[in-house]
N, C-alpha and C positions, 0 to 999 in steps of 0.2 A: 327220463333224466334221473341220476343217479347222485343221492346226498353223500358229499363225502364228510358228513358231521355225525358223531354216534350218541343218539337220542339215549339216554338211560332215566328207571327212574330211581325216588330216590332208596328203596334196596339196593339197587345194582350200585346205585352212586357211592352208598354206604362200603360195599364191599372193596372199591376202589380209594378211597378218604380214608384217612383213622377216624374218623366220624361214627357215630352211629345213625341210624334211621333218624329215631329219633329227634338227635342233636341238628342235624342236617334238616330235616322238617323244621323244629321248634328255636333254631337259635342262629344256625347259619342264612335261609331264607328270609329274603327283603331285609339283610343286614349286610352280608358281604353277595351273597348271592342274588342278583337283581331281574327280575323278571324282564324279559325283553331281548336279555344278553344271554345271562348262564341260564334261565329256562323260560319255560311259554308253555301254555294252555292250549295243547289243538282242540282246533277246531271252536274255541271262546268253552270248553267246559271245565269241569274240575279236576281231571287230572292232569300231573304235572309231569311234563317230562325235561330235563337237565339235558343240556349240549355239553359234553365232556371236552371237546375241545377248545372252548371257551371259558370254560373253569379251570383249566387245566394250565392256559396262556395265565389267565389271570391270579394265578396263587401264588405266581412266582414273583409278582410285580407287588415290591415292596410300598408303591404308591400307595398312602391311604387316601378312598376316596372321599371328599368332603360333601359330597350333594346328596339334598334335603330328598326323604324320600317323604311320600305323602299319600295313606292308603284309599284308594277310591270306591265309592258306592256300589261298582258294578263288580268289585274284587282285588282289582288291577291295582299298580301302588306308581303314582308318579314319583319318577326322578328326575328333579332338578335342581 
């Protein structure tokens, strides 16, 4: 079976954003970027890989989202 979602991390993300690594690690993730949606943890470990197509839908949507994010003991950040 063939994904048609393109996994990047966030280097690559960076390249594609006017973002830097950086800014994209330390200010965009679990604020506008929500784990679950625009990225996931394979496998449950630490590195992170971005679904560009999902970030990509979503930057255009002027919606501001209102739900409470809430970070969890094993890593993971609930949003509700």
């Amino acid at each position: 079976m063939q994904s048609s979602l393109t996994y990047l991390t966030a280097e690559e993300l960076a390249l594609r954003l006017p973002y830097t690594e950086r800014t994209i690690r330390d200010r965009l993730k679990d604020s506008v970027l929500l784990e679950g949606t625009h990225y996931f943890r394979p496998f449950g470990g630490r590195k992170i890989l971005f679904i560009w197509e999902h970030i990509e839908r979503d930057m255009m949507n002027p919606r501001v989202d209102d739900r409470v994010s809430i970070p969890m003991a094993s890593g993971g950040v609930f949003h509700g």
